[in-house]
N, C-alpha and C positions, 0 to 999 in steps of 0.2 A: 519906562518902568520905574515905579517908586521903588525907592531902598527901606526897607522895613526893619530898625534894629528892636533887641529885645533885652533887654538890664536882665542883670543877675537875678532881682527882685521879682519880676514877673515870671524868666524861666522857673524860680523855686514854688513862686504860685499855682505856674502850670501843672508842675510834677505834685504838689498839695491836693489839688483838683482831681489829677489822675489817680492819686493815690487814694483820694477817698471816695470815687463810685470803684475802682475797681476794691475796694475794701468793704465795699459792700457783699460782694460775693461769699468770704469767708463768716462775715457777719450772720447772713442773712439764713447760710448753708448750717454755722453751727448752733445759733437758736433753734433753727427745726431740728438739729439730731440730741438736744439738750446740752452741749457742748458749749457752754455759757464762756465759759472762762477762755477755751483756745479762740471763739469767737472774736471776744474783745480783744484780746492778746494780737490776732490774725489782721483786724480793722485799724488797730492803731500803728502795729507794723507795719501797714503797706501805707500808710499815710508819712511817717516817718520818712519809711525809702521813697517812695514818692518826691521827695522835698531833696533828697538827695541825688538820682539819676529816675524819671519816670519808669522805665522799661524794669528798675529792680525790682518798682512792686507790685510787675506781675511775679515777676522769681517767687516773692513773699507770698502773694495770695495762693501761687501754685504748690508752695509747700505747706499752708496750713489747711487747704482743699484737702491733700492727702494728710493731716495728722488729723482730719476730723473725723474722714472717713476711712480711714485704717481702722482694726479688730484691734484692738490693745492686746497685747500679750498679761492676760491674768494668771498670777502666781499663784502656787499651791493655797497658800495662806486665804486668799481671797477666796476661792472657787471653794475649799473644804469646808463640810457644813461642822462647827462648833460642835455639835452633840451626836452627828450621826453617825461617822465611823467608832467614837468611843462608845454612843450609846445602842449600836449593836454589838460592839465587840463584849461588853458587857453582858447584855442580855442573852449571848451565847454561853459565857463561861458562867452564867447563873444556872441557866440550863441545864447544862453538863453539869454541875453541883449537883444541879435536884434529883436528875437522872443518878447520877451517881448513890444519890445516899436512900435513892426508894430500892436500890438493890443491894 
């Protein structure tokens, strides 16, 4: 049996390699959900870890899986429509004006 050594050099290659098909997944997952940004964010982090131990960037790809496909928690601010709780509350108390001053 041959003895087969491997340089530092080529194991960070390997984990490079691993690190970018399996960075494909979060890529590939957040351009179809329009998730552009945690996409590339997700592809060059597991490339990274990849280079560092192979097996962390599945950890990476496994967490940005979930931050693409988790509901965001939307704040008040976001979700309330600009004009529409003011602009009935409004149109109630004009109401009530009108009402008011026809009697």
């Amino acid at each position: 049996m041959q003895r087969y050594e491997v340089t530092y050099f080529q194991m960070i290659m390997i984990g490079l390699g691993v690190g970018f098909v399996l960075g494909l997944i979060p890529l590939g997952l957040g351009w179809y959900k329009g998730k552009k940004k945690l996409a590339i964010i997700g592809f060059l982090a597991s490339i990274a870890a990849g280079a560092a131990w192979s097996l962390f960037s599945l950890i990476i790809v496994l967490v940005f899986i979930w931050l693409i496909l988790r509901n965001p928690q939307t704040s008040t601010a976001e979700t309330a429509d600009p004009f529409g709780d003011e602009a009935a509350m409004s149109a109630e108390v004009e109401s009530a004006s009108d009402d008011n001053a026809q009697n």
